[in-house]
ZAMARGU-4260 file (C-alpha; in steps of 0.2 Angstrom, whole numbers, plus 5000, padded with zeros to 4 digits):
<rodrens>
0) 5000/5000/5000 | 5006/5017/4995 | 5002/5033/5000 | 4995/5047/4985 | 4997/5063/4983
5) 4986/5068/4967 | 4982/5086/4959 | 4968/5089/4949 | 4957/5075/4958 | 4939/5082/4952
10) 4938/5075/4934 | 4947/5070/4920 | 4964/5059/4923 | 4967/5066/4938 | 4947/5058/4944
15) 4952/5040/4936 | 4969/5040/4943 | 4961/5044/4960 | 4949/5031/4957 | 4963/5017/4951
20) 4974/5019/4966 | 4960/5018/4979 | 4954/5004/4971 | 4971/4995/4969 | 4969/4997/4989
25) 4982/5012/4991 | 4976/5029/5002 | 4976/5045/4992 | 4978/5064/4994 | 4965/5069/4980
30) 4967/5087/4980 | 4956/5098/4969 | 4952/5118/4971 | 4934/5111/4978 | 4938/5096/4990
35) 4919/5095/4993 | 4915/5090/4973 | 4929/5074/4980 | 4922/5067/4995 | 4907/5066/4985
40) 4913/5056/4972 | 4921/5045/4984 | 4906/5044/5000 | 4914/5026/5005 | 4932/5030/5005
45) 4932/5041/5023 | 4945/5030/5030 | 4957/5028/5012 | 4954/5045/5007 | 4961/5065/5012
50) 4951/5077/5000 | 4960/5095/5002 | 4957/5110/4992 | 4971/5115/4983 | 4974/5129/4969
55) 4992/5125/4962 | 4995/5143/4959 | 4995/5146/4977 | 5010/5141/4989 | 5001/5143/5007
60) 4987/5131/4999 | 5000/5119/4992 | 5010/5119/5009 | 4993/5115/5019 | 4989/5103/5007
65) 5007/5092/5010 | 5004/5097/5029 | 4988/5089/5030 | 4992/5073/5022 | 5009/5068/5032
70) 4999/5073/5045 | 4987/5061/5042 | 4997/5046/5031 | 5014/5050/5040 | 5021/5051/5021
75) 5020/5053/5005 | 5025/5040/4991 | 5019/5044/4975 | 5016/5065/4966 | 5003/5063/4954
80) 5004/5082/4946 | 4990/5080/4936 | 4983/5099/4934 | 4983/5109/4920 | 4974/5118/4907
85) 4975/5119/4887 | 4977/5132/4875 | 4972/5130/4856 | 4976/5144/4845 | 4991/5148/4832
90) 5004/5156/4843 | 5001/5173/4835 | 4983/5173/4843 | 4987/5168/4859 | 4985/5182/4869
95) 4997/5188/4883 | 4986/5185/4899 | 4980/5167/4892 | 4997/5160/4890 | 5004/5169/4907
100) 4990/5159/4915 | 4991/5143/4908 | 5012/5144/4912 | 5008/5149/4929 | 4996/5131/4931
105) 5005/5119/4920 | 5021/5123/4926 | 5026/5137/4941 | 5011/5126/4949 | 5019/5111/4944
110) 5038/5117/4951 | 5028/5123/4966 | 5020/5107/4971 | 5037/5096/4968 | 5046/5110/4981
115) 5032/5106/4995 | 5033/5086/4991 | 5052/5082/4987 | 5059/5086/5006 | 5046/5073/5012
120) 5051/5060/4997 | 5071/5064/5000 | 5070/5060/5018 | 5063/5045/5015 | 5075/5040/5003
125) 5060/5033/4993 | 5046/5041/4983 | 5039/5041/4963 | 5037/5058/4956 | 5023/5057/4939
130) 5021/5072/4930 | 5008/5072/4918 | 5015/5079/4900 | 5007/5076/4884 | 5005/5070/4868
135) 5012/5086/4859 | 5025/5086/4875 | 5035/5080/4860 | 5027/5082/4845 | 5017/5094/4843
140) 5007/5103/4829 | 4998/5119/4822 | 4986/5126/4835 | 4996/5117/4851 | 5010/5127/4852
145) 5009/5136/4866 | 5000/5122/4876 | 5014/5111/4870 | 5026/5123/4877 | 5022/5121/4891
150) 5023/5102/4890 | 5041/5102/4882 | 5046/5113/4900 | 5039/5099/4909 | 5048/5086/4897
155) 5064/5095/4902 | 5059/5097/4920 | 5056/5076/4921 | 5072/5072/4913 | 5083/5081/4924
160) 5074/5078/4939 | 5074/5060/4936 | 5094/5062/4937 | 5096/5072/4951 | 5083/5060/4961
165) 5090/5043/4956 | 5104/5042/4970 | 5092/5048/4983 | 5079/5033/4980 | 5067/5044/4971
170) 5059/5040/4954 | 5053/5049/4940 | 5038/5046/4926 | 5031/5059/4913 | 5018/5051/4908
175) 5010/5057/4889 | 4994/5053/4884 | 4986/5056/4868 | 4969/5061/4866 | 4957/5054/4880
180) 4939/5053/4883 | 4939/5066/4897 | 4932/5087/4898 | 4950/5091/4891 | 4945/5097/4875
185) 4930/5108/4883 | 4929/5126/4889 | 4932/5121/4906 | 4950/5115/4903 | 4952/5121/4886
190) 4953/5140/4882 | 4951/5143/4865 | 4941/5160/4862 | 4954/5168/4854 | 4954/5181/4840
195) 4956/5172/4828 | 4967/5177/4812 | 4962/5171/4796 | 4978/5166/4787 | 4982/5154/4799
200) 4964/5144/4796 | 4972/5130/4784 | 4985/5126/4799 | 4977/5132/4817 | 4959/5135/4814
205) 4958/5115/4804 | 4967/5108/4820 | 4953/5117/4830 | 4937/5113/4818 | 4948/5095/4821
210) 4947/5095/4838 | 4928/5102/4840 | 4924/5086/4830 | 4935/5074/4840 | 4925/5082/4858
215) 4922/5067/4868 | 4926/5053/4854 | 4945/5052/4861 | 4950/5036/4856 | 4959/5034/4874
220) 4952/5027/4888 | 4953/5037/4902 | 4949/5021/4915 | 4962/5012/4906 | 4976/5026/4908
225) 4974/5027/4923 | 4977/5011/4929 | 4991/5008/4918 | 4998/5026/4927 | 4993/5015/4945
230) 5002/5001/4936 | 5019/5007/4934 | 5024/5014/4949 | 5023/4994/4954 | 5035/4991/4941
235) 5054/4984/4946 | 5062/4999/4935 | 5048/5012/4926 | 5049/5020/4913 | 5056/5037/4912
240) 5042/5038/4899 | 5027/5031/4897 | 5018/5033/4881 | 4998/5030/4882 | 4987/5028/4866
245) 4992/5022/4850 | 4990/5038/4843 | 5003/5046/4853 | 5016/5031/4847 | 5010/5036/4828
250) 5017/5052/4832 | 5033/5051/4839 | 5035/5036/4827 | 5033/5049/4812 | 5044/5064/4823
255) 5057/5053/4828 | 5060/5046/4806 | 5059/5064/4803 | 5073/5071/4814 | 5085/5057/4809
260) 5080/5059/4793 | 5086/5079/4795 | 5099/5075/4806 | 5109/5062/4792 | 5104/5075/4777
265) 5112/5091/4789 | 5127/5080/4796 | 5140/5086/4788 | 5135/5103/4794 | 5135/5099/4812
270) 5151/5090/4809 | 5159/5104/4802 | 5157/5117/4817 | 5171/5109/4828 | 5188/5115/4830
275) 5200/5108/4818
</rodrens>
């Protein structure tokens, strides 16, 4: 039995992955800006759940949050940061405030919950860190570049945390769905009114109208995710990576054939920058 600490509990991945680890018998911090909407999902889990309100973007709430679950579990075992929000719009119609916001969620919240969680994970010597990332956290496209931005800062942020925490005991997952049968795609985690600019509709505005159509007929399953997410952390050596969906391996199949394919043809470019 481990001890969870998850953000973004309410709906979406962050609900299934709350859901899977209570089921697989673990106890969970399910955290969430309106604890209230958890304990009602969950009315039989008193004794094997802590629901805590918790609004990543602010560090008293995150430090209460971590109080109240050593307090109660005496530990923490497993970050699930799980919150964010989305962006879809050409990078020239993304508006200042927008992409300020969705940085300070996807990843100044994110840097601020691992802050408030690592000292309890390095002084056990033990703990599993999961950071959600994306599909376009490594291959993005028209429309998700900004959202995707945000993804590649998180990319970097799992990769060299993983280093830095492997000889304390401490492990490291990004985790990158596809696209998933949740809310994502709607207003509530999706900002998309943008003023939209008509030159870019071949490329931005068909990944929209792409994406309106696609609304809630994800080919991943949300259920399914999230207990391979649960799955993993049992594993003898997880994966620094985790790809979920076949849609997301069609993807950085394609990427990584076209950056080798660049990379042989510009070679003897690279090659010819070093010191004779």
């Amino acid at each position: 039995m481990s001890i969870w600490f998850i953000t973004g509990s309410s709906r979406g991945l962050g609900l299934e992955i709350t859901r899977a680890a209570l089921a697989a018998g673990h106890q969970v911090v399910a955290t969430a800006r309106k604890a209230e909407a958890l304990r009602e999902q969950f009315p039989d889990a008193a004794d094997a759940l802590l629901a805590v309100p918790l609004d990543v973007t602010d560090p008293h709430s995150i430090q209460a949050a971590v109080d109240a679950a050593v307090h109660r579990f005496g530990r923490i075992d497993v970050l699930v940061n799980n919150a964010g929000t989305g962006l879809l719009a050409a990078i020239e119609e993304s508006d200042d405030a927008a992409v300020r916001r969705m940085y300070e969620t996807n990843v100044f919240g994110l840097l601020a919950v691992q802050r408030a969680v690592l000292p309890v994970l390095r002084r056990q010597r033990s703990g599993h860190v999961i950071n959600i990332s994306s599909i376009v956290g490594f291959a993005t496209s028209p429309g998700w570049g900004i959202y995707a931005s945000t993804k590649f800062a998180v990319e970097a942020i799992g990769e060299t945390l993983a280093a830095e925490l492997a000889p304390l005991g401490v492990r490291v997952t990004l985790v990158e769905p596809g696209f998933f049968r949740t809310d994502f795609l709607d207003p509530v985690s999706l900002h998309s009114n943008v003023e939209i600019i008509e030159d870019y509709a071949p490329t931005a505005g068909a990944v929209r109208n792409a994406m309106s159509d696609l609304n809630h007929s994800q080919p991943g399953d949300p259920v399914k995710g999230a207990r391979a997410i649960v799955d993993i952390v049992q594993a003898p050596e997880p994966p620094l990576r985790l790809q979920l969906g076949a849609d997301t391996l069609q993807a950085y199949e394609a990427k990584l054939t076209r950056v080798r394919e660049e990379m042989n043809a510009w070679r003897h470019v690279a090659l010819s920058t070093d010191h004779d």
